[in-house]
N, C-alpha and C positions, 0 to 999 in steps of 0.2 A: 526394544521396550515392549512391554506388554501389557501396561495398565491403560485404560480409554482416558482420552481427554474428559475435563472437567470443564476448564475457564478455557475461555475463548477474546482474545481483545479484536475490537474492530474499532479501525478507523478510516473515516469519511468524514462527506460535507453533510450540509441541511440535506433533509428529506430520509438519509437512511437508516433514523431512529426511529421513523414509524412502525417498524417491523416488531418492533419492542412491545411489549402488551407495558403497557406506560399503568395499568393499575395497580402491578405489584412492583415498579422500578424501584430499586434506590438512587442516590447520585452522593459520589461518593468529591469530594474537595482534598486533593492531595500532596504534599508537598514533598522533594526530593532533592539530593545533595546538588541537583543541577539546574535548584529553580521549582516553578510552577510548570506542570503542563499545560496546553495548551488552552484548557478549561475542563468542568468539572467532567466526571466520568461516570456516565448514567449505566446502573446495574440490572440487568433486565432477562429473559428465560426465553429461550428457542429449544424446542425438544431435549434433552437432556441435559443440553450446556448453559453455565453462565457466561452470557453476552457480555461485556465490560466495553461500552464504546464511547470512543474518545472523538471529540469535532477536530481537524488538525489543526485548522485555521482560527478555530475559536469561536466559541458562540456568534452570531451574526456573522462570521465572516472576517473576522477587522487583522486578523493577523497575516503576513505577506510569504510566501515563502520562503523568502532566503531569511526571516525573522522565526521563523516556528521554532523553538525549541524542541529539539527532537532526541535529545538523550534524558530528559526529564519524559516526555510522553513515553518514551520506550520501558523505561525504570514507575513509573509508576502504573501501568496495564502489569509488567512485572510483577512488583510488588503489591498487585491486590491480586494474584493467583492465576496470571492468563498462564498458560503454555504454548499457545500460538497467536499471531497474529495476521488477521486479513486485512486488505486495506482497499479501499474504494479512490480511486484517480483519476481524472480526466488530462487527457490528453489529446495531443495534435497528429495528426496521420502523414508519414515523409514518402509514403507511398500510395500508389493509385488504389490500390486492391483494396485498401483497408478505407473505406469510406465514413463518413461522419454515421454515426451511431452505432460502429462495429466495436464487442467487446472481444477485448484482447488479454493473453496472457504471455507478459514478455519473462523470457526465458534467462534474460541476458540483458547489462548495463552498461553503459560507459558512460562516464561522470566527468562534464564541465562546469559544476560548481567551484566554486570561487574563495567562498570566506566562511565556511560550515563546521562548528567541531564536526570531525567526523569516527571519533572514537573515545571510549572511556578510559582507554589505557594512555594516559597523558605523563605517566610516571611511575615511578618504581617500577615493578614487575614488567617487561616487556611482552606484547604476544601478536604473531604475527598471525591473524587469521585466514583461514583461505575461503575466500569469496569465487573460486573456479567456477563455479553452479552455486550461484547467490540466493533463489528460490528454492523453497522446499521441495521436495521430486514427492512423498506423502501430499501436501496440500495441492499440489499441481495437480497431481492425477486422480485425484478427487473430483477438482474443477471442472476438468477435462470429460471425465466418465459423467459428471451431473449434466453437463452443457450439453451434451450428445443426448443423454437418454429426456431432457425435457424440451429439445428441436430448438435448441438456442446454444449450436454451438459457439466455441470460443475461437479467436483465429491464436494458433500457437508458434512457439518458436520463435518468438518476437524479440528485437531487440530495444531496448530502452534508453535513448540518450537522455541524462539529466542535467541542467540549466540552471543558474543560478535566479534567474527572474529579479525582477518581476515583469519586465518584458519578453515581447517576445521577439521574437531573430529577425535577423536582416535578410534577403533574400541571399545574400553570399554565405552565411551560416546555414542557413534552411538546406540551400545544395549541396554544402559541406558533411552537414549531416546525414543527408540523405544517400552518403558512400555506405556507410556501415551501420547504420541503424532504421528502425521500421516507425515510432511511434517517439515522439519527444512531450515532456514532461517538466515540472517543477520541484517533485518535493519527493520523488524515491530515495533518493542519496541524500545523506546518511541514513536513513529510516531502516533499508535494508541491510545494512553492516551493520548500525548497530543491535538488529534484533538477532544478527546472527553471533555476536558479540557475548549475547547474554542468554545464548543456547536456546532460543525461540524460534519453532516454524512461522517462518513468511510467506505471505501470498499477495502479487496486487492482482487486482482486477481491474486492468484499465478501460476504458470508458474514450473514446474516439469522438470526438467535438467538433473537430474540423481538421481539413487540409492545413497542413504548416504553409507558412509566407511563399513555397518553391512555388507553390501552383497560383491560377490566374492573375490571383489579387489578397491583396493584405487579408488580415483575419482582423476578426474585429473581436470583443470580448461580447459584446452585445450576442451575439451570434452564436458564442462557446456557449454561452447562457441558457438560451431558449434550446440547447442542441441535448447540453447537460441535463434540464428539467424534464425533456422526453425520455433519456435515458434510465432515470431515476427510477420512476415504476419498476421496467423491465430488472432493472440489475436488483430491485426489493425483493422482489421473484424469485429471481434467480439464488439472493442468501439465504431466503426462507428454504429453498431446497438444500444448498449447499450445506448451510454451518448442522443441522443435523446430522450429518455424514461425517464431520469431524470427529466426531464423539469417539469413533472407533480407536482403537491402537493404533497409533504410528506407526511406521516402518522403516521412515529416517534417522539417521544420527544427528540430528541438528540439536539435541540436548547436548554432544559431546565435541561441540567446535572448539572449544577452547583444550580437549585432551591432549592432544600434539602442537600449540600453538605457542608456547610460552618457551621461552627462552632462561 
């Protein structure tokens, strides 16, 4: 591909609209074959791109993970013109190295969600997409070259276990987990199939809160809280560098996922 991005959707919690120059925003109320999003979608300018950012969880908060409606969020940053999507997450650390306030970019998922659509193709046409490399390798090494050149790298290669929630694990889960994956989570699965679904680069940026249940003593959410709100500035920072850099030409095929996928 060769033309530069235009639209850009991002999705996060409170705090990461501020980046938005809130003078010239719009907010757009949208409705799609799968429902309401999660709530409304505030239109807003970072150096050449429109911002399109979505709450996951919903204004104040009030929506649960395993409730988010995430093929109507996906379909509607869509259909107001994103071509890629970032996403802002907090997560738990199943390793020592990666400490509470380490941002992370996992490379790699495995999903024990429970009860989630987790795709649009529910009928007629069949297509089996391939999620081998579920991140975009374009918006990753973007990430990756931003993070280095502004002294805030990222930890890479990471893998993602995703949980159904809304709690969080027993210490025999936490251990479990902690065989094959680095940073555990809520709400990546289906968020990332299905943007890969509908030919849009993904990106998360996770956001490191606390040690999972393996280590000392339980996790409290109190806790993820106050860890999440320090994080918040930094990772502002850090998209005010980032989503500029998007703008450029792609270099992935993630427009063309569904080309071999259909049946």
């Amino acid at each position: 591909m060769s033309d530069r991005r235009t639209t850009i959707g991002l999705i996060g919690g409170s705090g990461i609209t501020e980046f938005l120059d809130s003078t010239n925003a719009r907010v757009h109320k949208v409705s799609t074959p799968w429902g309401a999003p999660s709530g409304p979608i505030t239109e807003g300018r970072v150096g050449d791109l429109t911002v399109l950012f979505l709450p996951r969880h919903g204004v104040g908060h009030t929506i649960p993970p395993h409730r988010v409606n995430y093929r109507a969020n996906i379909d509607a940053l869509r259909d107001l013109g994103a071509e890629a999507i970032v996403t802002v997450s907090s997560v738990g650390s199943l390793q020592q190295k990666l400490a509470p306030g380490t941002f992370v970019l996992p490379s790699q998922f495995v999903d024990f969600t429970k009860q989630r659509p987790t795709t649009f193709f529910d009928g007629g046409r069949v297509y089996h997409v391939s999620t081998a490399d579920p991140f975009c390798p374009d918006l990753t090494g973007r990430a990756i070259a931003m993070g280095k050149a502004v002294g805030r790298p990222f930890a890479e290669n990471a893998t993602y276990v995703c949980v159904e929630g809304p709690r969080f694990s027993t210490r025999a889960e936490s251990n479990f987990f902690r065989g094959f994956a680095d940073i555990i989570g809520m709400t990546l699965v289906p968020e990332v199939t299905l943007a890969r679904e509908r030919g849009l680069c993904y990106l998360c940026l996770a956001m490191v809160t606390d040690y999972d249940v393996w280590a000392d003593r339980p996790v409290e959410a109190r806790e993820v809280v106050e860890v999440m709100h320090r994080n918040v500035a930094s990772m502002r920072g850090l998209l005010e560098h980032l989503i500029p850099r998007l703008a450029e030409p792609p270099t992935c095929r993630c427009a063309h996922a569904l080309d071999d996928a259909g049946l």
